[in-house]
N, C-alpha and C positions, 0 to 999 in steps of 0.2 A: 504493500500500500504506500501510494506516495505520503509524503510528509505534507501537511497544510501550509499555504501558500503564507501563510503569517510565520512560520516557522522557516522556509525558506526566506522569508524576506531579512528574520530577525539574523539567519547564518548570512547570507549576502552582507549585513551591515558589519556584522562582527568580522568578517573574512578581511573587508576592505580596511577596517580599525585597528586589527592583532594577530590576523591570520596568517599576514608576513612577518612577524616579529616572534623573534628567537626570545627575547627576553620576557618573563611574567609581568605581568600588569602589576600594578599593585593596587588597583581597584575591580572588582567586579565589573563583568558590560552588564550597562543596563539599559532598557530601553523606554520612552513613554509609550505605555497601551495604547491609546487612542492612536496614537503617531503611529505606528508598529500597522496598527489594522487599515489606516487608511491607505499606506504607503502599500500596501500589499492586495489594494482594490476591494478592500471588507469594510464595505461601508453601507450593506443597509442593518438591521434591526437584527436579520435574523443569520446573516452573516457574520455579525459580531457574537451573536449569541452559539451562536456553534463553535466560533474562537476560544469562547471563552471557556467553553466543556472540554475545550481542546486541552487548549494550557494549565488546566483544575486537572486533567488526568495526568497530565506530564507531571504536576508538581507534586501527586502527591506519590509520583514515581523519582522524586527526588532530583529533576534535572534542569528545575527552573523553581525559581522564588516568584512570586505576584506577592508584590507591593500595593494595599486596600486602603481606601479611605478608610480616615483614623475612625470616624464614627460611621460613616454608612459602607461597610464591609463587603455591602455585595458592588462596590464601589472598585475595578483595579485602576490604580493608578498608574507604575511601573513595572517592569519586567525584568527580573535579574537573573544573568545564567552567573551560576558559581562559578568560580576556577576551577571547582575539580568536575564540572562539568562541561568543560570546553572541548575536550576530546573525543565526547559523547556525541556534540553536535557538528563535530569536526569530521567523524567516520561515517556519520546519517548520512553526508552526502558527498561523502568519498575524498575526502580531500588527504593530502599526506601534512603532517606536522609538518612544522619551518623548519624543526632541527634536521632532520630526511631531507626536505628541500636545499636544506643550507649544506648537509655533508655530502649532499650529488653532486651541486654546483663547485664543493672544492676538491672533488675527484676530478671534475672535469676538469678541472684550470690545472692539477695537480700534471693529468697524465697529458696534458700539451705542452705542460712546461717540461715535461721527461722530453718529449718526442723532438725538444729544439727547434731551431728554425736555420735555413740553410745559407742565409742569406744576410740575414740581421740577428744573430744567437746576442747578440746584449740585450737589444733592444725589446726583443722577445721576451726572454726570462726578467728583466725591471715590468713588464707589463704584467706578465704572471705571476710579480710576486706582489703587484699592487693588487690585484685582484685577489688575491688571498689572504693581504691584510684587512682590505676593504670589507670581503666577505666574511672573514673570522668576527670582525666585528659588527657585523648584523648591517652593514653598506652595501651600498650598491655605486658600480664607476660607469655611469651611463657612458655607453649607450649596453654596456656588461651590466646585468639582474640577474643577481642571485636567485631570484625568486622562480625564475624562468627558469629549468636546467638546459632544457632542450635547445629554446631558443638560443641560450649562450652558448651549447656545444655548435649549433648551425652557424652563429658569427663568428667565434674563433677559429673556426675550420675556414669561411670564405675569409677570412683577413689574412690568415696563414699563407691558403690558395693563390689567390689573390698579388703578393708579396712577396713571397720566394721563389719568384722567377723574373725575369726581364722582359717584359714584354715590348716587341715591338712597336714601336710610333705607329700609330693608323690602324691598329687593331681594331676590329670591330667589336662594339662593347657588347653585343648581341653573342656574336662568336670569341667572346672570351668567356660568357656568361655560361655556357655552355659546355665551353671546354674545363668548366672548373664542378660541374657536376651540378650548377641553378637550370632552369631552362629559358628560353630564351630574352625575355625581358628580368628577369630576378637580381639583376646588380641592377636598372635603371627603376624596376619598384620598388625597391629597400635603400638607392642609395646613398640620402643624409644617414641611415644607420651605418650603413658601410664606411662612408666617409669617416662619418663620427670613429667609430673602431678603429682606422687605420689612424688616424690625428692621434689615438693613444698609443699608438705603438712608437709613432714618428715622435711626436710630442709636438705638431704643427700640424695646421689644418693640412689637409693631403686629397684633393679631388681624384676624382676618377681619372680623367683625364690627364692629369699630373704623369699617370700609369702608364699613358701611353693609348689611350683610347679614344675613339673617335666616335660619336653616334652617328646611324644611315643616316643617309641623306634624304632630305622631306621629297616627297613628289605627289601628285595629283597625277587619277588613273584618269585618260579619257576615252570616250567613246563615240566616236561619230565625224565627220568631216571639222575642219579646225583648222586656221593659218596662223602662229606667230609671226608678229615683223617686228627686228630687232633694227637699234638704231642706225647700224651699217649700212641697211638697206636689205638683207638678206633675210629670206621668208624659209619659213619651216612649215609645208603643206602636209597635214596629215591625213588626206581625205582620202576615203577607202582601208585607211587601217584601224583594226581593232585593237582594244586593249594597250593603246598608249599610255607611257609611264614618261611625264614630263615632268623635270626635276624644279626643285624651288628656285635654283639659281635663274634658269632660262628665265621662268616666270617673272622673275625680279627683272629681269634686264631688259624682256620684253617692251616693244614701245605701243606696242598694239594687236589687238587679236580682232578677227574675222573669223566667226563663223560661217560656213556655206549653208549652214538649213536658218529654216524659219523659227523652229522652234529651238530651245535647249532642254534641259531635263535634267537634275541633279537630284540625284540620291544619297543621303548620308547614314548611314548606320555605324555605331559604336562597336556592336558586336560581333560585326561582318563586313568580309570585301565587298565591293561594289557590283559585282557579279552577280554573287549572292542576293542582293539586294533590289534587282530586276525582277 
């Protein structure tokens, strides 16, 4: 049986409060009732009153306190999960403790600082071992989160990747992306995070490009008869051919375009080529 959405809402707040922190509170979480039920979309009469039988069985199962008006009792005011209940509500919905979370994340940094780097072995291991004081101490070195194990093994691998080899000038950032095991846009949709990760290795901002990378070049697909005339005087008639790929540069320098039909017709979809899109 799922958990009631008021019980979800109340882990959601505590998750976001103490549920990355290694260190014990040293207050109880608590929460306002009324707050708790509305936040959680239990807001009519009989909604709350099902809440309420809700939280009256859990507590007297010992895993939440209700806080009652001091004189009208059937009154709750707040909601208190104990410390020694937090573990309780921590495995209802699967989550791992921070201390598990925090001793993945310094495995991970642990076994990349063994593995070295082939290219920059200082610069590597000072990075690795800021990341291990930072995480010992319940930190985090953006764009590195502890809290994340996964996602920091994914970016200390593309930064490693990435970094220990020379890449040639004019590489396509597409087919680097690629060649380092992302698929084909995954350094250009992650890359202020990348960026950010390599500036800690360097200890200065470091773009992509910096790399050695270049992105394709922009073009419009056309379809249908089309003359550019550029300011030389020389025309580029495309009529009778399909599926033209004219570059952004052309477009730029062009001084004028003729079409030969009457009409035009332009399609744009986000999710699909222009083909497609017919």
């Amino acid at each position: 049986m799922n958990p009631p959405a008021w019980l979800a809402e109340l882990h959601r707040q505590w998750h976001a409060a103490r549920g990355r922190r290694t260190a014990e509170s040293s207050r109880a979480f608590t929460r306002n009732w009324i707050l708790l039920l509305e936040n959680s979309g239990a807001s009519s009469a009989e909604d709350q009153a099902a809440a309420t039988r809700e939280a009256e069985a859990l507590e007297k199962s010992g895993h939440i306190v209700l806080n009652r008006h001091r004189y009208r009792k059937y009154l709750i005011e707040r909601l208190t999960l104990p410390h020694a209940a937090e573990p309780w509500l921590r495995d209802l919905f699967g989550g791992a403790s921070s201390h598990v979370v925090q001793t993945t994340s310094l495995e991970i940094v642990v076994d990349f600082s063994k593995r070295g780097h082939p290219r920059f072995p200082e610069e590597w291991a000072a990075l690795c071992q800021s990341l291990r004081s930072a995480f010992t101490a319940d930190r985090s070195l953006r764009p590195f989160n502890w809290s994340h194990p996964e996602t920091l093994r994914r970016l200390l691998e593309t930064v490693r990747n990435l970094s220990e080899r020379a890449w040639p000038t004019g590489t396509p950032i597409r087919a680097a992306s690629v060649e380092i095991g992302l698929d084909s846009k995954g350094l250009e949709r992650h890359q202020r995070t990348i960026e950010s990760g390599l500036a800690r290795l360097f200890g200065s901002a470091t773009p992509l490009k910096s790399l050695g990378f270049v992105s394709g070049e922009s073009h419009v697909e056309l379809h249908g008869p089309v003359c550019l005339h550029f300011p030389d005087g020389s025309v580029h008639d495309f009529a009778g051919l399909t599926n033209v790929l004219v570059s952004a540069a052309d477009l730029a320098r062009r001084a004028a375009v003729s079409p030969a039909a009457e009409r035009l017709l332009s399609i744009e979809h986000p999710k699909t080529t222009f083909p497609a899109s017919c």
